[in-house]
N, CA, C, O and CB atoms as a CASP TS submission, in Angstrom:
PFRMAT TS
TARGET T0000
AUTHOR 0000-0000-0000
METHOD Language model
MODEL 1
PARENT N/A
ATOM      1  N   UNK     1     146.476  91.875 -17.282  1.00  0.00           N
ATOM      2  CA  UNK     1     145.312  92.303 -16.537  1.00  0.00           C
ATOM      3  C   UNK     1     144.866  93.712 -16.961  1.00  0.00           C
ATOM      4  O   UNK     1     143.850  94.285 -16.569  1.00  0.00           O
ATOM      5  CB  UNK     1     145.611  92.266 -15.040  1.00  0.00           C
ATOM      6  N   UNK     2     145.714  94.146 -17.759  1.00  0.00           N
ATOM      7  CA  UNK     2     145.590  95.688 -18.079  1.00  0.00           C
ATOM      8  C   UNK     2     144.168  95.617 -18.981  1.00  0.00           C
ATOM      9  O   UNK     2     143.938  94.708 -19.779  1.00  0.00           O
ATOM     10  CB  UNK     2     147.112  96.403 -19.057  1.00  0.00           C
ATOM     11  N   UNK     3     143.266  96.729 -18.712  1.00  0.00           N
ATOM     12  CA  UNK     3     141.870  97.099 -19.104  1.00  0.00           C
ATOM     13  C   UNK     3     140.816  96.148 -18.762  1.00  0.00           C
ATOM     14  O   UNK     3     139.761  95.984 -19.376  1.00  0.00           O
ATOM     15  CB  UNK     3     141.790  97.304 -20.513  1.00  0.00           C
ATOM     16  N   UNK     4     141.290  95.427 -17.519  1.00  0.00           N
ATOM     17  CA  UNK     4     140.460  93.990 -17.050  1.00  0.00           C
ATOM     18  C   UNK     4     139.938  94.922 -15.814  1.00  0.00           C
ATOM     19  O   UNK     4     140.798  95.691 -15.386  1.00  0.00           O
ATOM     20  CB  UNK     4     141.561  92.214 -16.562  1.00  0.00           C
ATOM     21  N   UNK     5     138.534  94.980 -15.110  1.00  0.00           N
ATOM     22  CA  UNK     5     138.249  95.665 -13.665  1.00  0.00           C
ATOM     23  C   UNK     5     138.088  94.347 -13.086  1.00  0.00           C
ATOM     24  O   UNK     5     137.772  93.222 -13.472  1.00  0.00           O
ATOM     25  CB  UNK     5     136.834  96.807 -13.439  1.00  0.00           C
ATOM     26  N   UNK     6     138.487  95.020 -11.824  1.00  0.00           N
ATOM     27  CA  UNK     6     138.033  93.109 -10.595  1.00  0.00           C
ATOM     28  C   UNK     6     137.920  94.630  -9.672  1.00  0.00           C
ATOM     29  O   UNK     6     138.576  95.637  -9.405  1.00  0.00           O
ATOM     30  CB  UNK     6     139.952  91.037  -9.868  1.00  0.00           C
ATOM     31  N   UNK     7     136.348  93.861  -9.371  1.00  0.00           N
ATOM     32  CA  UNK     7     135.857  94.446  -7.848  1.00  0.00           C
ATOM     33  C   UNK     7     135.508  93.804  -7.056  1.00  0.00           C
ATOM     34  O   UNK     7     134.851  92.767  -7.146  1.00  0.00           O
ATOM     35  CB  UNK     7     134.927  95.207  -7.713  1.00  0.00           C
ATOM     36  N   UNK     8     136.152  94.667  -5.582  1.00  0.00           N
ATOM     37  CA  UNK     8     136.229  93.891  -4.244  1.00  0.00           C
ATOM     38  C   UNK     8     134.775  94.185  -3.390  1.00  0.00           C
ATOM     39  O   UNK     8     134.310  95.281  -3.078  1.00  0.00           O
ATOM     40  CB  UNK     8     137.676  94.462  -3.301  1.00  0.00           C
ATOM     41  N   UNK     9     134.447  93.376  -3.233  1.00  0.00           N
ATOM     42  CA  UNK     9     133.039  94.061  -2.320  1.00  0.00           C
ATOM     43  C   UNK     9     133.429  93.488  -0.857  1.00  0.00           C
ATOM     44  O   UNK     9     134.091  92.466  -0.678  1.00  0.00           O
ATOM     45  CB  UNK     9     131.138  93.353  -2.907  1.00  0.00           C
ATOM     46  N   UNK    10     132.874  94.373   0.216  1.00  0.00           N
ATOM     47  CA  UNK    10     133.484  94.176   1.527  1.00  0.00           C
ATOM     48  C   UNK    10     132.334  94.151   2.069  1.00  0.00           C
ATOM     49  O   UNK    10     131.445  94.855   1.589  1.00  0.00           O
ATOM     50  CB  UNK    10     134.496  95.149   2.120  1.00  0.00           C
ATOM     51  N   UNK    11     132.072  93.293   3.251  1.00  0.00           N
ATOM     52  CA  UNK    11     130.867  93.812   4.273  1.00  0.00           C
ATOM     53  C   UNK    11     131.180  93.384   5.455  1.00  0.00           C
ATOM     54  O   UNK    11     131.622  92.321   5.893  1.00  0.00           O
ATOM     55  CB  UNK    11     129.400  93.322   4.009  1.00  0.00           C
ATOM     56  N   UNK    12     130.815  94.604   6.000  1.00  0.00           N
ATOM     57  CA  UNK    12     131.377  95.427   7.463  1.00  0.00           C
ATOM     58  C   UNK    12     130.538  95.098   8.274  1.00  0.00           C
ATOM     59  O   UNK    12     129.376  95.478   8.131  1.00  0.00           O
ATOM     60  CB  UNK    12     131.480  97.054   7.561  1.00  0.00           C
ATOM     61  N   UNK    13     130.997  94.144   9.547  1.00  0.00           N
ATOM     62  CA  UNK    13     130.117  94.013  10.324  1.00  0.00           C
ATOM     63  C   UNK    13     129.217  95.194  11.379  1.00  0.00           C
ATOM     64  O   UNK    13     130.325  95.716  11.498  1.00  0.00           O
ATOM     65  CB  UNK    13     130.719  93.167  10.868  1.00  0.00           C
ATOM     66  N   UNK    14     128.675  95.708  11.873  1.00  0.00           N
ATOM     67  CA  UNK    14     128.326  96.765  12.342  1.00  0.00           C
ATOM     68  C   UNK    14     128.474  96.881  13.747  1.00  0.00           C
ATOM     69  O   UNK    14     128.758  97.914  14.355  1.00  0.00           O
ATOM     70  CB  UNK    14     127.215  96.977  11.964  1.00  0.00           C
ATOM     71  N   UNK    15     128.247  95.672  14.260  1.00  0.00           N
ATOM     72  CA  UNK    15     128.913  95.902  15.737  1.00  0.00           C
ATOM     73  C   UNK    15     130.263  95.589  16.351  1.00  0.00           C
ATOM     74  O   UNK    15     130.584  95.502  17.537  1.00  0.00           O
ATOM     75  CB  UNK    15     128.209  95.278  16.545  1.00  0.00           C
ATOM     76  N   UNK    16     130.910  95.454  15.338  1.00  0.00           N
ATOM     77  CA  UNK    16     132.399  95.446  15.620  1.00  0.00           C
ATOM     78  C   UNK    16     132.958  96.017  14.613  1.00  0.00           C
ATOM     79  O   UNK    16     134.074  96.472  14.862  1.00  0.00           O
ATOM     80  CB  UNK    16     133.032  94.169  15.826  1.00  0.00           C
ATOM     81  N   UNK    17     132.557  96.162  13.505  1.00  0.00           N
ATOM     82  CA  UNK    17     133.364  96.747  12.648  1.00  0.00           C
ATOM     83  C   UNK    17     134.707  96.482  12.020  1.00  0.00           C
ATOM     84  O   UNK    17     135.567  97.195  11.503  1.00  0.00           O
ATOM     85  CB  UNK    17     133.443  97.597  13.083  1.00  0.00           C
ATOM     86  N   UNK    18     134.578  95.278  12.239  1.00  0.00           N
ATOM     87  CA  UNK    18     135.535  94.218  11.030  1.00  0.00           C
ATOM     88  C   UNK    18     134.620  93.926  10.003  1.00  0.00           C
ATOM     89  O   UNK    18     133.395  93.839   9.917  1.00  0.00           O
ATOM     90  CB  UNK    18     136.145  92.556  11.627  1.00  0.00           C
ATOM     91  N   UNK    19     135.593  93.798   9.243  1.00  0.00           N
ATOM     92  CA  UNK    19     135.362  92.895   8.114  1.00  0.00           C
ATOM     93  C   UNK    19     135.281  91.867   7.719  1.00  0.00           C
ATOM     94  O   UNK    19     136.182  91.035   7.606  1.00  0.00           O
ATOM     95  CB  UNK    19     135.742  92.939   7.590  1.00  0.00           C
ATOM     96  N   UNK    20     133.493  91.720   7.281  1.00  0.00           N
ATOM     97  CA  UNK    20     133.790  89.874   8.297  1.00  0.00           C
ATOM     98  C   UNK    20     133.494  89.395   6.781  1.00  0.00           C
ATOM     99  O   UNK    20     133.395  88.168   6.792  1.00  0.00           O
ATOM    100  CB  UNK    20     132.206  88.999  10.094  1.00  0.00           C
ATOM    101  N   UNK    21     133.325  89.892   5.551  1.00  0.00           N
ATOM    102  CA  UNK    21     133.106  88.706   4.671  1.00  0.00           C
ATOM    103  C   UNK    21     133.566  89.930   3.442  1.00  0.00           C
ATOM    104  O   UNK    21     133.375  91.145   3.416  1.00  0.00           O
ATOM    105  CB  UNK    21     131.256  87.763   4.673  1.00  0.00           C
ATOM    106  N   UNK    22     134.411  88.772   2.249  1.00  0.00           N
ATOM    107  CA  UNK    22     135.382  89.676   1.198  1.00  0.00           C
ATOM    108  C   UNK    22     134.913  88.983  -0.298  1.00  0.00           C
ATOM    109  O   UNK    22     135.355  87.860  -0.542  1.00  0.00           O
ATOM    110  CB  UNK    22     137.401  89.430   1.556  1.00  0.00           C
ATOM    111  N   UNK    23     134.079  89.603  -1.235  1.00  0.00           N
ATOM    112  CA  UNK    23     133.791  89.289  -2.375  1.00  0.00           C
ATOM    113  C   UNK    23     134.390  89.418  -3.276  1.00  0.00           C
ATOM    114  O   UNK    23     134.503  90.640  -3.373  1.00  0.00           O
ATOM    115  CB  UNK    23     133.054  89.590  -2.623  1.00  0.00           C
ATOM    116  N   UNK    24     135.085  88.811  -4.367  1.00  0.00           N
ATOM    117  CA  UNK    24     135.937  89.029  -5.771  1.00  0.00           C
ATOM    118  C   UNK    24     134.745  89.285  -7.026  1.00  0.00           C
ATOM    119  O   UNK    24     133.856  88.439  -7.127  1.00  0.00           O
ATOM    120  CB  UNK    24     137.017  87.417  -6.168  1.00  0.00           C
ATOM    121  N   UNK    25     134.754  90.148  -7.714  1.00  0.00           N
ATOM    122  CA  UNK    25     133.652  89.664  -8.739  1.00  0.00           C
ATOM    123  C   UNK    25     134.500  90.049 -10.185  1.00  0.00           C
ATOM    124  O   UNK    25     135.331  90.956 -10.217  1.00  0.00           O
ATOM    125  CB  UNK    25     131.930  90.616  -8.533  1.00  0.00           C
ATOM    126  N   UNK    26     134.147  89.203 -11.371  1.00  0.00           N
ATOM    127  CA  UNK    26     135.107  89.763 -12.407  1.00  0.00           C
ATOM    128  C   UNK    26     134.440  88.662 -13.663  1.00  0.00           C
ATOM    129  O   UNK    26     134.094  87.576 -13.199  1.00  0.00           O
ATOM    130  CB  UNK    26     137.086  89.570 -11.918  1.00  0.00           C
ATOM    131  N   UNK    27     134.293  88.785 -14.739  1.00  0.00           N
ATOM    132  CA  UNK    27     134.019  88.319 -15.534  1.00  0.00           C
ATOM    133  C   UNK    27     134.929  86.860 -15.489  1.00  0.00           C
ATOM    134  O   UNK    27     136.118  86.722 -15.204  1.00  0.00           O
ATOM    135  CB  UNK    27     134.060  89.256 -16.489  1.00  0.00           C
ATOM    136  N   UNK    28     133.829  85.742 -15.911  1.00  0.00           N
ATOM    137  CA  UNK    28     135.445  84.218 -16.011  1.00  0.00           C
ATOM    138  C   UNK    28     136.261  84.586 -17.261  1.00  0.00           C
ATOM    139  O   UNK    28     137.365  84.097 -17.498  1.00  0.00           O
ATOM    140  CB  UNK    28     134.790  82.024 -16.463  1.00  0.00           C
ATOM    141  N   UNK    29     135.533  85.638 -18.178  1.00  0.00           N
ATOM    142  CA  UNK    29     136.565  85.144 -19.692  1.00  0.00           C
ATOM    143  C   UNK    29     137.770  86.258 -19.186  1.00  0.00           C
ATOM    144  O   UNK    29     138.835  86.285 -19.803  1.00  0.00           O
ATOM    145  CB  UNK    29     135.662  85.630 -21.843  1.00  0.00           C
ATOM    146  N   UNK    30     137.530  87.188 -18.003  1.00  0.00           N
ATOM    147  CA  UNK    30     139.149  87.719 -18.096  1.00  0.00           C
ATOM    148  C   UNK    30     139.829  87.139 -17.468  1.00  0.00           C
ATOM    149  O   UNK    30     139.388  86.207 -16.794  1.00  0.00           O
ATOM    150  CB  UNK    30     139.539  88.966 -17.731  1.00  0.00           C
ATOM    151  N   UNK    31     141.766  87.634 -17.455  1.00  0.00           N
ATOM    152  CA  UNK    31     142.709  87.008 -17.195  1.00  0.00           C
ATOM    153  C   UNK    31     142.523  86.633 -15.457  1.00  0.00           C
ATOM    154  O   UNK    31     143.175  85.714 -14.961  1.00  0.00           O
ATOM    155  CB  UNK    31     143.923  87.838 -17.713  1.00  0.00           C
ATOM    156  N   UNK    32     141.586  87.442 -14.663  1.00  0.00           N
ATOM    157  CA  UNK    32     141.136  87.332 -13.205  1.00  0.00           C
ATOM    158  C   UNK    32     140.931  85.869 -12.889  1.00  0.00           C
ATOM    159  O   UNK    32     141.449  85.369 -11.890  1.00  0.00           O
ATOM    160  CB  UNK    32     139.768  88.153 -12.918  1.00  0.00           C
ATOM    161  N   UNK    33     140.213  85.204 -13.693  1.00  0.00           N
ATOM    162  CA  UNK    33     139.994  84.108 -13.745  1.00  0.00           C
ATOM    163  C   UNK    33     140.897  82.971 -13.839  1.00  0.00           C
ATOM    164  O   UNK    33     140.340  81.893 -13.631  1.00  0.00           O
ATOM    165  CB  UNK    33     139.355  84.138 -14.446  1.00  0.00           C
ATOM    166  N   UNK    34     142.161  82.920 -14.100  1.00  0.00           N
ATOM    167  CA  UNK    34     143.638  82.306 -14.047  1.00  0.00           C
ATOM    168  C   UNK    34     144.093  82.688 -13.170  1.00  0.00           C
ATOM    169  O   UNK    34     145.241  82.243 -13.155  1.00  0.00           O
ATOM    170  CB  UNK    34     144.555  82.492 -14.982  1.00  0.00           C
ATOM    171  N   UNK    35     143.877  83.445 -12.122  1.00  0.00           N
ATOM    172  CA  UNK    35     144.685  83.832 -11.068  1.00  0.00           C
ATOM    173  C   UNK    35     144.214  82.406  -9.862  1.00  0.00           C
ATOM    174  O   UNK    35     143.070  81.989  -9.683  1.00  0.00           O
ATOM    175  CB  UNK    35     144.252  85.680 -10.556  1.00  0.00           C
ATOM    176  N   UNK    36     145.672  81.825  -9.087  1.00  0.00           N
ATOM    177  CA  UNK    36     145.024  81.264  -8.714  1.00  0.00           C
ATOM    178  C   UNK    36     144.245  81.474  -6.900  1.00  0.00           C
ATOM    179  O   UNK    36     144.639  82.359  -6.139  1.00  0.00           O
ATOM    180  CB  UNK    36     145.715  80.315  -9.150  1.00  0.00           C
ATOM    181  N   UNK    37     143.279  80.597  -6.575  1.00  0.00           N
ATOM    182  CA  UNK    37     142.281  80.590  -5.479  1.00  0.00           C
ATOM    183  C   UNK    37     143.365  81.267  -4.745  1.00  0.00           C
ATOM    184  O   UNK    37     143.357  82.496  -4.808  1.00  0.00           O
ATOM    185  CB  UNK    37     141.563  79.101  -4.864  1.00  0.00           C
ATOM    186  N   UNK    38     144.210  80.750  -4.124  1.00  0.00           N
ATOM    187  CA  UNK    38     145.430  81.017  -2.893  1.00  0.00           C
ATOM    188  C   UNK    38     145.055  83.002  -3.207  1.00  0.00           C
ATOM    189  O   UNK    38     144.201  83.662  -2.615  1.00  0.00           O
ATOM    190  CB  UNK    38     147.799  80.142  -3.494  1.00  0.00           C
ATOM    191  N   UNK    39     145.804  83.389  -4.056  1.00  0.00           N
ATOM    192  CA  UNK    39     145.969  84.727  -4.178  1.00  0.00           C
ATOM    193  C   UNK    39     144.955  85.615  -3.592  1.00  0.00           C
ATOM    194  O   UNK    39     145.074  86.649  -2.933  1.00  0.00           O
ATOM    195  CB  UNK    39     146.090  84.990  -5.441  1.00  0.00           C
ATOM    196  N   UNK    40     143.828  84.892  -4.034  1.00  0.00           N
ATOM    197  CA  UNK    40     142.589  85.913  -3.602  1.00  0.00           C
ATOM    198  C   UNK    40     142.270  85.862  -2.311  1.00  0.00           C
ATOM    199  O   UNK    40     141.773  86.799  -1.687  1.00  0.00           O
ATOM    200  CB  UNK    40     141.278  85.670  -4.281  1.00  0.00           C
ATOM    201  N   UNK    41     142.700  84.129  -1.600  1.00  0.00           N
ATOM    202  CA  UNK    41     142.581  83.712  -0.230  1.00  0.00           C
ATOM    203  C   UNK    41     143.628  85.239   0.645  1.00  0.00           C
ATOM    204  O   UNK    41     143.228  86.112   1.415  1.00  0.00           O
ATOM    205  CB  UNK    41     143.380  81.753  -0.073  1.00  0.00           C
ATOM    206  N   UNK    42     144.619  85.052   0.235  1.00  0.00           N
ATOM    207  CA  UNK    42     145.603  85.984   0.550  1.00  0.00           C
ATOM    208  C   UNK    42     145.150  87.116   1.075  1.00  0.00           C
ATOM    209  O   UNK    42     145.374  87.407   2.250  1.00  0.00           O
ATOM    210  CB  UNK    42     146.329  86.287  -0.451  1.00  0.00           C
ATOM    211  N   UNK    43     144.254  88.109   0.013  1.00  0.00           N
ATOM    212  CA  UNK    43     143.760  88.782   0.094  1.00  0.00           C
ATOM    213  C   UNK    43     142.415  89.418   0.960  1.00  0.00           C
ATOM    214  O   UNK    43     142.029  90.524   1.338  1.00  0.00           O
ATOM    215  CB  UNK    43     143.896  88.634  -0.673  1.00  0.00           C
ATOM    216  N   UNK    44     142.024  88.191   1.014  1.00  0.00           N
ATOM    217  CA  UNK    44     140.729  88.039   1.694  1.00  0.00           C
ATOM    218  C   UNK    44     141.330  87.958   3.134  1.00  0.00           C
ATOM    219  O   UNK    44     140.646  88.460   4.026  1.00  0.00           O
ATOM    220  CB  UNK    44     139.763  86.672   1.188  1.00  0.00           C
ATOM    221  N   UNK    45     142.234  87.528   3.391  1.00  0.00           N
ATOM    222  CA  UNK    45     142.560  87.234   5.110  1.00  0.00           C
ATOM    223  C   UNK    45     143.436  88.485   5.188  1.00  0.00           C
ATOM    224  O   UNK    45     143.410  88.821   6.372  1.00  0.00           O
ATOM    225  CB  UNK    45     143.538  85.527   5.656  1.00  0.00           C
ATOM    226  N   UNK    46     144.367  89.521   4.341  1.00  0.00           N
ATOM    227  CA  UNK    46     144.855  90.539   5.070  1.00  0.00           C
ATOM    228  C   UNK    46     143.241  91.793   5.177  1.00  0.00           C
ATOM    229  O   UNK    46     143.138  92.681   6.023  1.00  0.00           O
ATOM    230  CB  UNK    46     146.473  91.154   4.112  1.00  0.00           C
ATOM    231  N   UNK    47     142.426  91.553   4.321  1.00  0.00           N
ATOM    232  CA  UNK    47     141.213  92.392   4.227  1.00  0.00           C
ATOM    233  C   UNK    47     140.270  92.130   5.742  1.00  0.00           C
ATOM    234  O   UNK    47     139.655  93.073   6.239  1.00  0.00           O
ATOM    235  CB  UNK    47     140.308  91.889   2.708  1.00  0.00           C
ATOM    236  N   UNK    48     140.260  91.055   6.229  1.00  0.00           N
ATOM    237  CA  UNK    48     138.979  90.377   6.848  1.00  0.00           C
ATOM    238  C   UNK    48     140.091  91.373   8.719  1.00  0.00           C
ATOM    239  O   UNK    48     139.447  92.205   9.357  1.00  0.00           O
ATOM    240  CB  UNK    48     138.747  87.657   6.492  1.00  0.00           C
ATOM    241  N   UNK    49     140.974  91.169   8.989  1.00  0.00           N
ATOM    242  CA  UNK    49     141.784  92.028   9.667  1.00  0.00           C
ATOM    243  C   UNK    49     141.552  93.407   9.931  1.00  0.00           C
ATOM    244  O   UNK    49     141.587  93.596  11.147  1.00  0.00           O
ATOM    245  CB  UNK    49     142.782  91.987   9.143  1.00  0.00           C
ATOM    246  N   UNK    50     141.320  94.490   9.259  1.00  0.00           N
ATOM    247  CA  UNK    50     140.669  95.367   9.013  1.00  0.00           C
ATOM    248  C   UNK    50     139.257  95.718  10.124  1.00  0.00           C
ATOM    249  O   UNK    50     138.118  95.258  10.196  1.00  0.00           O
ATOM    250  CB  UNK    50     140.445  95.051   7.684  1.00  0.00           C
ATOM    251  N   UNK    51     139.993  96.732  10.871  1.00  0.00           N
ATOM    252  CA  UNK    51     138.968  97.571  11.593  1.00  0.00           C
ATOM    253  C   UNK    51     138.530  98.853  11.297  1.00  0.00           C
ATOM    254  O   UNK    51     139.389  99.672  10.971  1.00  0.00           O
ATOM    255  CB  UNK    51     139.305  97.716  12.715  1.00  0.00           C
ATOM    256  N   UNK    52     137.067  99.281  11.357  1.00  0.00           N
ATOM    257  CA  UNK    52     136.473 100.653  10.713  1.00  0.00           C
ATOM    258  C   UNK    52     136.097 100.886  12.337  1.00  0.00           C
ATOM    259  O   UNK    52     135.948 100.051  13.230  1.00  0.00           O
ATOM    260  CB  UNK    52     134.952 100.603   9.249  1.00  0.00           C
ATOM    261  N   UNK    53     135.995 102.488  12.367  1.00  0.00           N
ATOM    262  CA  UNK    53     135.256 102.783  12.976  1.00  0.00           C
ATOM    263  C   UNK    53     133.750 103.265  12.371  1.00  0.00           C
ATOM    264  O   UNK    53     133.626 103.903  11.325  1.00  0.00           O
ATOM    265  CB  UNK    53     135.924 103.485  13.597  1.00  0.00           C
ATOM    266  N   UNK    54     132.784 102.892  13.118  1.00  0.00           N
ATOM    267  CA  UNK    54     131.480 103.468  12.316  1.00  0.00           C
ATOM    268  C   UNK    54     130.736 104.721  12.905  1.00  0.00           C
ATOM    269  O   UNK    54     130.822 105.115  14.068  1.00  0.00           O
ATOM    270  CB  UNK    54     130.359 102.323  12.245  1.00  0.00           C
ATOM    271  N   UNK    55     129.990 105.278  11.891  1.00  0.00           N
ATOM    272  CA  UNK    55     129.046 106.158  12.637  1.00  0.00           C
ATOM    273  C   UNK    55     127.927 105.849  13.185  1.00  0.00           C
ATOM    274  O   UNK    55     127.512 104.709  12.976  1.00  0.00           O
ATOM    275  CB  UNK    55     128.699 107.009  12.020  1.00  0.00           C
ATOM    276  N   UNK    56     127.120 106.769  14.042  1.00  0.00           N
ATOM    277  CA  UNK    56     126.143 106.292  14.451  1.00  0.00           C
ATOM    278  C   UNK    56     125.174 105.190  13.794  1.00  0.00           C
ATOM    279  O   UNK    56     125.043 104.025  14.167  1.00  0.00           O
ATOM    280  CB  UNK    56     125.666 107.221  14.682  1.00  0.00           C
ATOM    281  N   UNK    57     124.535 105.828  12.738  1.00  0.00           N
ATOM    282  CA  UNK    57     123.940 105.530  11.616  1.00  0.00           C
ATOM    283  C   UNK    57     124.297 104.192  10.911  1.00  0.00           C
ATOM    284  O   UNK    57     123.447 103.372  10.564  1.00  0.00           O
ATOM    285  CB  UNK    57     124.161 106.562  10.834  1.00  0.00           C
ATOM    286  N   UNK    58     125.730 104.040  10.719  1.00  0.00           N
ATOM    287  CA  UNK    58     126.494 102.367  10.579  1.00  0.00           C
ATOM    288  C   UNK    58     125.765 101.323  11.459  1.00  0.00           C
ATOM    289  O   UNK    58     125.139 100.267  11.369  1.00  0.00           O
ATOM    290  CB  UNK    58     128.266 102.315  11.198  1.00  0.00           C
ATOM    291  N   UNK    59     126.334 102.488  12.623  1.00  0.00           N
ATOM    292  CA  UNK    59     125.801 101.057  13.781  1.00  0.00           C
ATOM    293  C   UNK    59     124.405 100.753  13.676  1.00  0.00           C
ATOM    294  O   UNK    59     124.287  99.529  13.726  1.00  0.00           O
ATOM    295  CB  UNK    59     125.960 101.382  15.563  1.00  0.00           C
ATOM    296  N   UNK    60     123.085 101.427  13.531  1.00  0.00           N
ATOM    297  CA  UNK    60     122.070 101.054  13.278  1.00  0.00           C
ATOM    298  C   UNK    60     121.604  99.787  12.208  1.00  0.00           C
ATOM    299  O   UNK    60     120.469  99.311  12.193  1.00  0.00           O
ATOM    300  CB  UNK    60     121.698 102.090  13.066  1.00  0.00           C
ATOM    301  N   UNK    61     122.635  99.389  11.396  1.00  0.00           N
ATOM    302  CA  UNK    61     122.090  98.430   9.710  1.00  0.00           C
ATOM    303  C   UNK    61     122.871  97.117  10.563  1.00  0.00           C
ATOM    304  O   UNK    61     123.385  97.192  11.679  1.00  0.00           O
ATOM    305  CB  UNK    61     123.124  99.092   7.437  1.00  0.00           C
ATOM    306  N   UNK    62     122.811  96.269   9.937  1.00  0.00           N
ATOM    307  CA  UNK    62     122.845  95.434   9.826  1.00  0.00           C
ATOM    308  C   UNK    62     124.452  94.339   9.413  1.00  0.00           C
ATOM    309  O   UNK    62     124.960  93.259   9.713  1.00  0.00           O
ATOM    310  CB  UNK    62     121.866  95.647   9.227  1.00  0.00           C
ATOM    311  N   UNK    63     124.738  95.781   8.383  1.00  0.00           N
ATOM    312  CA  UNK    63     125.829  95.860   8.058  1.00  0.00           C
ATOM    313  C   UNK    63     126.526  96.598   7.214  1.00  0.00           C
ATOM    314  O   UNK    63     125.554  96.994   6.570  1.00  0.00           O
ATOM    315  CB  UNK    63     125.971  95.100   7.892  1.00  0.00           C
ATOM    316  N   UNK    64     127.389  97.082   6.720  1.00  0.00           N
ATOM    317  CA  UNK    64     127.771  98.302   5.810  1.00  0.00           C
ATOM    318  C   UNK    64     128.792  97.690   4.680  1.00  0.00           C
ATOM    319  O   UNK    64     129.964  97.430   4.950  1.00  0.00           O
ATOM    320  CB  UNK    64     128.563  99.615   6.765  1.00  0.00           C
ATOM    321  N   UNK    65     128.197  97.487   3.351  1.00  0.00           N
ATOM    322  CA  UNK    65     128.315  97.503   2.209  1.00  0.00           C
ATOM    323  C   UNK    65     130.031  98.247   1.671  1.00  0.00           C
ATOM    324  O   UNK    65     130.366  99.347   2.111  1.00  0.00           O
ATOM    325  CB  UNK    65     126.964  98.216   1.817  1.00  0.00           C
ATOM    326  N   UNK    66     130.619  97.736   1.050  1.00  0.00           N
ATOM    327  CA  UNK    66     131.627  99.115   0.289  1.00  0.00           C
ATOM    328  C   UNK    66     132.410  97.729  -0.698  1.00  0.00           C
ATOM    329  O   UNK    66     132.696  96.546  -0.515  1.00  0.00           O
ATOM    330  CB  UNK    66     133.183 100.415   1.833  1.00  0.00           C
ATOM    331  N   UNK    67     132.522  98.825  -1.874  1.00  0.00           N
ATOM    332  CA  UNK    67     132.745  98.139  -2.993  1.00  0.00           C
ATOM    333  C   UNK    67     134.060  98.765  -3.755  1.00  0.00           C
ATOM    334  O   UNK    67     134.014  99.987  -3.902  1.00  0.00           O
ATOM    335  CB  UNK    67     131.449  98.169  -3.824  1.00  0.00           C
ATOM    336  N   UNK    68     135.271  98.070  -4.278  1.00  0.00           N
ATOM    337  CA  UNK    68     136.080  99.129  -5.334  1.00  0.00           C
ATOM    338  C   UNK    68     136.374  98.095  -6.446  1.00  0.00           C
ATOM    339  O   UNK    68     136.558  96.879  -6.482  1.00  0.00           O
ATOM    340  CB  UNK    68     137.702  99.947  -4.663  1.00  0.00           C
ATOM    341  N   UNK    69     136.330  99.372  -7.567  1.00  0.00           N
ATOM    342  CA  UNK    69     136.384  99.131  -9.037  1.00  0.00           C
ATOM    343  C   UNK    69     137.920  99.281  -9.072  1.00  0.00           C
ATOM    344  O   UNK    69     138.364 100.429  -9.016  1.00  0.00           O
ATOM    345  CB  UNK    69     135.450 100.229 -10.075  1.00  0.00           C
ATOM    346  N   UNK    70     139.049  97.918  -9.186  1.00  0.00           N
ATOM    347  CA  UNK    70     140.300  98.245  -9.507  1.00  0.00           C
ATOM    348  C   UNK    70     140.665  97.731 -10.874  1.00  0.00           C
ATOM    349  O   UNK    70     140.445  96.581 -11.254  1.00  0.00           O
ATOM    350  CB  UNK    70     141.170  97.779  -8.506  1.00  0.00           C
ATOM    351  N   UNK    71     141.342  98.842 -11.706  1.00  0.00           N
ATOM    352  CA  UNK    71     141.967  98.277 -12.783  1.00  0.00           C
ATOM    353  C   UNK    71     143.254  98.655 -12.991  1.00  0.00           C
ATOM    354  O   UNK    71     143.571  99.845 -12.995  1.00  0.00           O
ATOM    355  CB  UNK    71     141.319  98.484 -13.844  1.00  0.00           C
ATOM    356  N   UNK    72     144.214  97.568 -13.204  1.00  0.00           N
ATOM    357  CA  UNK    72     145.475  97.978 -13.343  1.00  0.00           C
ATOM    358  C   UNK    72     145.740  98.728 -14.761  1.00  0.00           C
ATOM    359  O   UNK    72     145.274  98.472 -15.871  1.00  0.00           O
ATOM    360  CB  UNK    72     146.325  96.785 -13.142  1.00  0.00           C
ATOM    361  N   UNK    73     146.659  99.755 -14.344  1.00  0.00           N
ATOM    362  CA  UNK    73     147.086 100.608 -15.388  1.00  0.00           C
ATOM    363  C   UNK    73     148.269  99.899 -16.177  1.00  0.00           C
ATOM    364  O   UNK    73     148.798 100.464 -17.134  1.00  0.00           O
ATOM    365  CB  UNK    73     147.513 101.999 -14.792  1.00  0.00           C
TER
END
């Protein structure tokens, strides 16, 4: 997986402030793509658990966006 990025995109519900839905994104030709479904399921259900508190301003949208670029070293 080394020099492969997989980013997680999250979106935050705003009036509760869970995490109600967990995106994988990653090219199919990298090794991300052999990983199997379960793993990411995995991931997605300790993520979706996850409480934020928001700011005012949070609470106003709809919903709040946040994204990370991980690459293993």
């Amino acid at each position: 997986m080394k020099g492969f990025e997989l980013i997680i995109i999250t979106c935050t519900d705003s009036e509760t402030g869970r995490i109600s839905e967990v995106i994988f994104d990653f090219p199919n030709f990298t090794p991300y793509a052999t990983v199997p479904v379960s793993v990411y399921r995995e991931i997605e259900t300790k993520l979706t658990g996850l409480k934020y508190t928001l700011t005012p301003l949070a609470k106003t949208l709809n919903y709040v966006y946040q994204w990370w670029p991980i690459e293993p070293k």
